[in-house]
Residue frames as a rotation matrix with the C-alpha (Angstrom) as fourth column:
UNK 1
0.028 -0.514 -0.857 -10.02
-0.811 0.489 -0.320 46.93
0.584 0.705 -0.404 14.13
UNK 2
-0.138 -0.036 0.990 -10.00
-0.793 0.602 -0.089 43.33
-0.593 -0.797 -0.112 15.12
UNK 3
-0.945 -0.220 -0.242 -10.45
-0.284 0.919 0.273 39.82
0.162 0.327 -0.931 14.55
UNK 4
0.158 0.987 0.000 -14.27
-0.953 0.152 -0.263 38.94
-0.260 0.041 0.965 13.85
UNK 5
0.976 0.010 0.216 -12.99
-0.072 0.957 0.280 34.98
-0.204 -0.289 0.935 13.26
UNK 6
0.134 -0.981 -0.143 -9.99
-0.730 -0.195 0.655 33.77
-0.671 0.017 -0.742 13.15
UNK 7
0.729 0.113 -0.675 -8.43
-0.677 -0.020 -0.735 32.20
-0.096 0.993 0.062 9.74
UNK 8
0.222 -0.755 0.617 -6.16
-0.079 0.617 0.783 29.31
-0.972 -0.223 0.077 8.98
UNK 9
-0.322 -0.237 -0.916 -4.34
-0.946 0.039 0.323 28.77
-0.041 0.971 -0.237 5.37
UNK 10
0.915 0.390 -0.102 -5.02
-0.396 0.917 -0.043 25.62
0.077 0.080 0.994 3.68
UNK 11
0.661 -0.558 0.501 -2.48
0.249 0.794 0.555 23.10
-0.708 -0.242 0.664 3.88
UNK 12
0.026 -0.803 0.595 0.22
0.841 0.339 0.422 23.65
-0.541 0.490 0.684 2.03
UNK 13
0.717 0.316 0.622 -0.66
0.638 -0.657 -0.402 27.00
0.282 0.685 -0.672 0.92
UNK 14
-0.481 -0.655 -0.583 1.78
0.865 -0.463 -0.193 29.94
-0.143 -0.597 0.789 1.25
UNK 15
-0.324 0.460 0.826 -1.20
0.409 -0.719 0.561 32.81
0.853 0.520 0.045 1.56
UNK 16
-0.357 -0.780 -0.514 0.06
0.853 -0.048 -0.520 33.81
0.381 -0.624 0.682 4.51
UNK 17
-0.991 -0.125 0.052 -0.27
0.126 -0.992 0.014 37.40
0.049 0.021 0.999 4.01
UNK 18
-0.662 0.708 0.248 -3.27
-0.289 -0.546 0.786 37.40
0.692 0.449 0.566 2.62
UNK 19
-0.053 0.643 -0.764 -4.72
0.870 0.405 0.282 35.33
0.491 -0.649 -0.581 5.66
UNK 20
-0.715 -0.329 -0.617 -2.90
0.677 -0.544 -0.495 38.13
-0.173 -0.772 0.612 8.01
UNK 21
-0.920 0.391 0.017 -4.81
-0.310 -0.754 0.579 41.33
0.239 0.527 0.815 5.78
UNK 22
-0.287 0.955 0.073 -8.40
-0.089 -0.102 0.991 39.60
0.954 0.278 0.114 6.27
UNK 23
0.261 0.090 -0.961 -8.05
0.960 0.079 0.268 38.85
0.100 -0.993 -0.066 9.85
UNK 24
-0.929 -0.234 -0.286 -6.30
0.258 -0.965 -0.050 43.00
-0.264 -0.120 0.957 10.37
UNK 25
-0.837 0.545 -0.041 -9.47
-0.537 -0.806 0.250 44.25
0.103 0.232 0.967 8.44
UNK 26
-0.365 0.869 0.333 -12.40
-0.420 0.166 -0.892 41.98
-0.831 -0.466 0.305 9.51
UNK 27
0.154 0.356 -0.922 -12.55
-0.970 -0.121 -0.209 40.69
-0.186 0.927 0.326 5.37
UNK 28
0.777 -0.245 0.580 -11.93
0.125 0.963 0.240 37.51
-0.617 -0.114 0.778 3.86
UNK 29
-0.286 -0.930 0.231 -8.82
0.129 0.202 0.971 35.93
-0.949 0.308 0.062 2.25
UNK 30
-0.406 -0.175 0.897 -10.56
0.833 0.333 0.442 36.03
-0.376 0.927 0.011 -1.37
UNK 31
0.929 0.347 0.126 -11.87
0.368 -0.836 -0.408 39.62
-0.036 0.426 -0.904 -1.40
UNK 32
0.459 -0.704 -0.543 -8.04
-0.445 -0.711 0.545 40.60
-0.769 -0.008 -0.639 -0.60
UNK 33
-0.073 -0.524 0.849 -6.84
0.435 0.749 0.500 38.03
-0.897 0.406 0.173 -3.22
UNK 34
0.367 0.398 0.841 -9.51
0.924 -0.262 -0.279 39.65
0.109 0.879 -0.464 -5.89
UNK 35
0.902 0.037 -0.429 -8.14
0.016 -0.999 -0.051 43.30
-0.431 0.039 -0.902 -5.04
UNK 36
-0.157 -0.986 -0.054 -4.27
-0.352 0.005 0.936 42.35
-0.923 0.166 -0.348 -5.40
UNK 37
0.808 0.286 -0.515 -5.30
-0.563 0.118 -0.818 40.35
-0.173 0.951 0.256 -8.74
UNK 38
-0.236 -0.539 -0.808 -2.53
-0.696 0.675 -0.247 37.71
0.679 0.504 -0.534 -9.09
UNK 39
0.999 -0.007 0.043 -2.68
-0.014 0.884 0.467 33.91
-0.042 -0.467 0.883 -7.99
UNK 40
0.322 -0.815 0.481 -0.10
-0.764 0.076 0.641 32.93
-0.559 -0.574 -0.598 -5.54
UNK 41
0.419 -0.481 0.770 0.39
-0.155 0.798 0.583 29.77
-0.895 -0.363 0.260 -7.63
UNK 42
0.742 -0.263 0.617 1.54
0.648 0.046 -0.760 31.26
0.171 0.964 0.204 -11.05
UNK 43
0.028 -0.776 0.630 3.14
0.345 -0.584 -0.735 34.29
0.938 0.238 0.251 -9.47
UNK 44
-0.563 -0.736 -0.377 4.60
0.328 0.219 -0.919 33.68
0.759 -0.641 0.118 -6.63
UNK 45
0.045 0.668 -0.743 3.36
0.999 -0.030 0.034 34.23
0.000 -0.744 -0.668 -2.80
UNK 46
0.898 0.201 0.391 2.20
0.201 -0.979 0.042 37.82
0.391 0.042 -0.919 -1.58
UNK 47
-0.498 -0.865 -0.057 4.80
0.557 -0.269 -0.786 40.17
0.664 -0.423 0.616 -0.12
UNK 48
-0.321 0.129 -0.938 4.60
0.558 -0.774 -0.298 43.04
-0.765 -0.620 0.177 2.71
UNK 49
-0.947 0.199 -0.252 3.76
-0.278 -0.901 0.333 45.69
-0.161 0.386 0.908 -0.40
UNK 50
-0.291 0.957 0.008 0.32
-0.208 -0.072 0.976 44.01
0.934 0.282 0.219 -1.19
UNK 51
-0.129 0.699 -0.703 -0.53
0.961 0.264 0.086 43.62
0.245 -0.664 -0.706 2.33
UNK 52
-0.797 0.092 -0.597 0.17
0.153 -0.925 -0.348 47.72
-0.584 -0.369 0.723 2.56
UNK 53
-0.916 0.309 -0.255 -1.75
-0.401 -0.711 0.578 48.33
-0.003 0.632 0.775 -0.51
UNK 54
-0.289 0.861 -0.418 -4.75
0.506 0.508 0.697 46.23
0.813 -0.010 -0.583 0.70
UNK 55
-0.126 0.613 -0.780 -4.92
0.991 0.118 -0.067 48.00
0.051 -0.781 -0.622 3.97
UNK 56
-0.900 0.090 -0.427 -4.54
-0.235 -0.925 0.300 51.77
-0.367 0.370 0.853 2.34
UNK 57
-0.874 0.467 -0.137 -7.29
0.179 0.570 0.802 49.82
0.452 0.676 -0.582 0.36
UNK 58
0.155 0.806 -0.571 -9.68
0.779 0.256 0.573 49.05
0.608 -0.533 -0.589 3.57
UNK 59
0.564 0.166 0.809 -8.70
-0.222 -0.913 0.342 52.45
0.795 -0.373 -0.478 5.69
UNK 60
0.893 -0.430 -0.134 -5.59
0.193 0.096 0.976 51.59
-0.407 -0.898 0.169 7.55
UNK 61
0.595 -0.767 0.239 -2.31
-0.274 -0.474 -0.837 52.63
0.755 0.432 -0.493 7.61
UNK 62
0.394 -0.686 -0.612 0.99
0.626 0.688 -0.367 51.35
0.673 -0.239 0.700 8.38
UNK 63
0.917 -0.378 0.128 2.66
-0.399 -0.867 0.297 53.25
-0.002 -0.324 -0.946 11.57
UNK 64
0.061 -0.997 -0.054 6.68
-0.897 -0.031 -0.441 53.05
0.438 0.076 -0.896 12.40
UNK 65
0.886 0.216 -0.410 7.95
-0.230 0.973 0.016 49.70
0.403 0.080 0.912 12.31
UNK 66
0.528 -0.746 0.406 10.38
-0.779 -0.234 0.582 48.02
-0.339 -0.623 -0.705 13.77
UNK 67
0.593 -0.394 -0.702 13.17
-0.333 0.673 -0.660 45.75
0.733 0.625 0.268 11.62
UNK 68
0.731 -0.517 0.445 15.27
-0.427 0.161 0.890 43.44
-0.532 -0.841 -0.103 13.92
UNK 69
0.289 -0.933 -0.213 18.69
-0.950 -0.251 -0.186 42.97
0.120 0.257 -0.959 13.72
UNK 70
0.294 -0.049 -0.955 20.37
-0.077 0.994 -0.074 39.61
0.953 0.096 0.288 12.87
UNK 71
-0.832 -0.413 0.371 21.84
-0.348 -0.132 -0.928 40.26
0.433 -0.901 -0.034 16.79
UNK 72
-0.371 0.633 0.680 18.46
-0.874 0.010 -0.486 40.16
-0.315 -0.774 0.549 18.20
UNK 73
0.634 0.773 0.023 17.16
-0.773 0.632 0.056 37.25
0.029 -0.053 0.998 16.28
UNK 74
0.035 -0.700 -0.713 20.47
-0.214 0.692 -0.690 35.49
0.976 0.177 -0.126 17.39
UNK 75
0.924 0.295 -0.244 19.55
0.276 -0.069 0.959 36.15
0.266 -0.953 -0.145 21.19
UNK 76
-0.307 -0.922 0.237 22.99
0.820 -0.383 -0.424 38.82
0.482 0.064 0.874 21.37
UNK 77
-0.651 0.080 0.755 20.32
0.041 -0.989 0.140 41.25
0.758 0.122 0.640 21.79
UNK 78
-0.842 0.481 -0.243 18.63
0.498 0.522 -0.692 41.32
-0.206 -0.704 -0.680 25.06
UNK 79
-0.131 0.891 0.434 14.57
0.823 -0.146 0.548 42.28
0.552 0.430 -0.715 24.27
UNK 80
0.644 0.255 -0.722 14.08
0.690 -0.602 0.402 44.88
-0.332 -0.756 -0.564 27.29
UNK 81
-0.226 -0.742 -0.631 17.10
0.399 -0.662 0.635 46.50
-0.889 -0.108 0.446 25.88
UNK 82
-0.884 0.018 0.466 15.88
0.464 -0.085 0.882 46.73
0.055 0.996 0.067 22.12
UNK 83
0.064 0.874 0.482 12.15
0.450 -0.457 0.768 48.17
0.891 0.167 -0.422 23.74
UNK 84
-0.709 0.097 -0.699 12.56
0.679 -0.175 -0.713 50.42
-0.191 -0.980 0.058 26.76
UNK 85
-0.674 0.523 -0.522 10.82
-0.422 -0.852 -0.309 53.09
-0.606 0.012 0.795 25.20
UNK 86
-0.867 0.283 -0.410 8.95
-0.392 0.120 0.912 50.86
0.307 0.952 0.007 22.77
UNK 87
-0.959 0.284 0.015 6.73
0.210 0.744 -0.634 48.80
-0.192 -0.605 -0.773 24.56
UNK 88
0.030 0.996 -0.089 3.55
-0.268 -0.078 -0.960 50.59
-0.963 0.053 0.264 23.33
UNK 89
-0.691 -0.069 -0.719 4.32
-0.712 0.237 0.661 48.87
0.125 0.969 -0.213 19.82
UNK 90
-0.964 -0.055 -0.260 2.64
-0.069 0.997 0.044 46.00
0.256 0.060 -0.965 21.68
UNK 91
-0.384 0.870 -0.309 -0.88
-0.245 -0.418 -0.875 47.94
-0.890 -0.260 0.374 22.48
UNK 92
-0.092 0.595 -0.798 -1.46
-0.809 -0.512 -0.289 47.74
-0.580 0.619 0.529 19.17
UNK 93
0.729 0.173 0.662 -2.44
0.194 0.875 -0.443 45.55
-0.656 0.452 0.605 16.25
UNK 94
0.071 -0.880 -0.470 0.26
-0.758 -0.354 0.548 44.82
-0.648 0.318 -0.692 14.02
UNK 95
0.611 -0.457 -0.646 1.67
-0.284 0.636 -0.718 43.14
0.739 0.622 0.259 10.86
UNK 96
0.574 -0.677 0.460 4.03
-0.639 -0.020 0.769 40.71
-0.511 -0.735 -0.445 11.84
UNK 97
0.746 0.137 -0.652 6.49
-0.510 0.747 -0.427 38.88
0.428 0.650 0.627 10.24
UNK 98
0.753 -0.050 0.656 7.92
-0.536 0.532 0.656 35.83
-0.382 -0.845 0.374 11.87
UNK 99
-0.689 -0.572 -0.444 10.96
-0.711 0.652 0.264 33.18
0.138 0.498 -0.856 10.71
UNK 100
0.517 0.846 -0.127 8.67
-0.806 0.532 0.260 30.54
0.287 -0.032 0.957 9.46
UNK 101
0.351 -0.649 0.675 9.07
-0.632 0.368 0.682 27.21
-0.691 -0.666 -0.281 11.02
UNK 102
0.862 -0.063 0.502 10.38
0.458 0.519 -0.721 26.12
-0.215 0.852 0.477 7.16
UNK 103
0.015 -0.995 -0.094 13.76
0.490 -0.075 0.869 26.54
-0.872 -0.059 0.486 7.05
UNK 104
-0.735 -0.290 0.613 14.93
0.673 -0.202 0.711 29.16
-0.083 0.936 0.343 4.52
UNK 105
-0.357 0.899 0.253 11.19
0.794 0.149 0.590 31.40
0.493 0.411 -0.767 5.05
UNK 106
-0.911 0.391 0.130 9.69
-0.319 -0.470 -0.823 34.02
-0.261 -0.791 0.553 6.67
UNK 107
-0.736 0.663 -0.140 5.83
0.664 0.747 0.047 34.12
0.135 -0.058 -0.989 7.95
UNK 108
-0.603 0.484 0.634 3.38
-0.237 -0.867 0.437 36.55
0.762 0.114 0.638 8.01
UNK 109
-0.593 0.531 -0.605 1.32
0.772 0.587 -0.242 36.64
0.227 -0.611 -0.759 11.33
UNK 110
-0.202 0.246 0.948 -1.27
0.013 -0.967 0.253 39.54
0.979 0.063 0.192 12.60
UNK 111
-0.812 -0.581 -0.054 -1.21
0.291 -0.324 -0.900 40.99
0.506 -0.747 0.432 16.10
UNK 112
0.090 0.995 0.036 -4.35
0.679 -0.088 0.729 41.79
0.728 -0.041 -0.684 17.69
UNK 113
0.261 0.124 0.957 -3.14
-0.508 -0.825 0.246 44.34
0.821 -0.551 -0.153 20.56
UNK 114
0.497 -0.088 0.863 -2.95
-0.820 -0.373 0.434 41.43
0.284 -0.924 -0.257 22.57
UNK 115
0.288 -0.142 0.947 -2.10
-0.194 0.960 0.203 38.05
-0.938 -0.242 0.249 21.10
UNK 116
-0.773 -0.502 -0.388 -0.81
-0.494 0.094 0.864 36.43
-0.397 0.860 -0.320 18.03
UNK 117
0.530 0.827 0.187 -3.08
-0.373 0.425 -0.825 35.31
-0.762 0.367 0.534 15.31
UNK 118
-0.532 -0.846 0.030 -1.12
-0.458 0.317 0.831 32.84
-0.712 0.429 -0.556 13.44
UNK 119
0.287 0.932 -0.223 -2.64
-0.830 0.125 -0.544 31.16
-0.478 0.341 0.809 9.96
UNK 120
-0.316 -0.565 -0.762 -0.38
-0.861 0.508 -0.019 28.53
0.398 0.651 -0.647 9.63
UNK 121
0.171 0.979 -0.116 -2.95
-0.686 0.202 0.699 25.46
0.708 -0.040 0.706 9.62
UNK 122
0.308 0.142 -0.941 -0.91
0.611 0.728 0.310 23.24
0.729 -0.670 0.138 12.18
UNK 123
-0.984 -0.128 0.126 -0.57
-0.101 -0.189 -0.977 25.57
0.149 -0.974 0.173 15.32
UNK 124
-0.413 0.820 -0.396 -3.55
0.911 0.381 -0.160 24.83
0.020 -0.427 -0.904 17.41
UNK 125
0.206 0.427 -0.880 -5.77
0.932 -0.359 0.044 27.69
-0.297 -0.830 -0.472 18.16
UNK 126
0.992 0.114 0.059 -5.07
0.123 -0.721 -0.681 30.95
-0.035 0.683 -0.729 17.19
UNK 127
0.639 -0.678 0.363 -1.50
-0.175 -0.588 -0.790 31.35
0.749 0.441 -0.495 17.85
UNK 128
0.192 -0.539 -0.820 1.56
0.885 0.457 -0.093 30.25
0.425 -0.708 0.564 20.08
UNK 129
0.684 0.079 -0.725 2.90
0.537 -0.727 0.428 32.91
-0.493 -0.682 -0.540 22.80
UNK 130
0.944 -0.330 0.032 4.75
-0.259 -0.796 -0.547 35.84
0.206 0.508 -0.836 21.28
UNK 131
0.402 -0.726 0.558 7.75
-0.682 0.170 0.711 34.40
-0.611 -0.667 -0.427 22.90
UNK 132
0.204 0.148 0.968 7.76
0.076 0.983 -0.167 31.71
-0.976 0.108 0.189 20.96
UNK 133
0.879 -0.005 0.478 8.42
0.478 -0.001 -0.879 33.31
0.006 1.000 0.001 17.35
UNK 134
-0.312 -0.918 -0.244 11.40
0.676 -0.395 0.622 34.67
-0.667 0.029 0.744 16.10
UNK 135
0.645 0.577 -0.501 10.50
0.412 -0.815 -0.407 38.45
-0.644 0.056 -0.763 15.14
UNK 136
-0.061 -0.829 0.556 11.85
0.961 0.103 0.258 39.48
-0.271 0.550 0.790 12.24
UNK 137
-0.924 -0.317 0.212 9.64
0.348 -0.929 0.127 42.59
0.157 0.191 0.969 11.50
UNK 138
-0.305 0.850 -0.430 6.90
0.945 0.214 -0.247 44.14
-0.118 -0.482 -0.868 13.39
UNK 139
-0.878 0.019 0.478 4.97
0.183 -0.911 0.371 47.16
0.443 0.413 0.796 11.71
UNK 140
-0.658 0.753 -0.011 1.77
-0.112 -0.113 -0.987 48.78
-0.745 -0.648 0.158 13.79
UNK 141
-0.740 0.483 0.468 -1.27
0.555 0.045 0.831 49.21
0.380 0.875 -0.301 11.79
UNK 142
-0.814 0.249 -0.525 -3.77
0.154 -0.778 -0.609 51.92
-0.560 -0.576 0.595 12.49
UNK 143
0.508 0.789 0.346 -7.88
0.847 -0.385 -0.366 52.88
-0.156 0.479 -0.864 11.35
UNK 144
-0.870 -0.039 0.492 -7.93
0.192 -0.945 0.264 56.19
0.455 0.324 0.829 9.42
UNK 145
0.004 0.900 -0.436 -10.70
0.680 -0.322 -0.659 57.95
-0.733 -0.294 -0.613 11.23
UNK 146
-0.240 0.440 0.865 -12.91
0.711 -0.528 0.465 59.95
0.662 0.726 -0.186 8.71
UNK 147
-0.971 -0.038 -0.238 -13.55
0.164 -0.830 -0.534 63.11
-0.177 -0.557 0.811 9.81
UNK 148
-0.596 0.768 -0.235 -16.49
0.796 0.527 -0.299 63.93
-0.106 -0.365 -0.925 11.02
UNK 149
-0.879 0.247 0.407 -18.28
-0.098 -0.930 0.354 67.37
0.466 0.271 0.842 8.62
């Protein structure tokens, strides 16, 4: 699993998700668009269920997530204390969703194992430092391996 390029929305677009989902599976934003089957601008942006049911779609699965608490994304909660044992959440690739910097929003962003891949079209580059977002909910994401008859 990886990033094979990295993806920006268009301006003004909120297709977020679907950027995250084609960067997670190596696809593009309009094969996951044509699988989910609605337009974002009649009925409303994606959610977190069509990015699961696109990557059950492409052979991945979602592992145990983690939901922060309004504590931690008030800075009440000190980060080292919310992962001692967690830290290998961050080995992996991962959904992420982020407080967007639109007041009132969240963001969808995708994890790569080692960096953020952000598709919102004015951060430079792929993605500011992980530091830098306010985590709201961070779910792994895992290949099925096919067995091998």
């Amino acid at each position: 699993m990886g990033v094979t390029k990295y993806l920006k929305q268009a301006s003004g677009s909120s297709n977020c998700v679907a950027v995250a989902a084609a960067m997670a599976t190596g696809t593009t934003v309009e094969e996951f668009e044509r699988f989910i089957g609605h337009d974002i601008d009649y009925d409303g942006p994606y959610g977190d269920l069509d990015f699961y049911r696109y990557m059950l779609h492409k052979g991945y699965v979602a592992g145990v997530g983690v939901v922060f608490s309004k504590d931690y994304l008030e800075g009440k909660t000190v980060r080292g204390q919310l992962f001692e044992s967690g830290e290998m959440l961050y080995e992996y690739p991962a959904y992420v969703v982020v407080e967007s910097r639109k007041e009132g929003y969240t963001h969808a962003v995708y994890w790569d194992g080692k960096k953020i891949h952000d598709p919102d079209p004015t951060i430079d580059g792929t993605g500011l430092p992980l530091k830098e977002y306010k985590v709201i909910f961070w779910l792994p994401i895992y290949k099925i391996e096919q067995d091998k008859k």
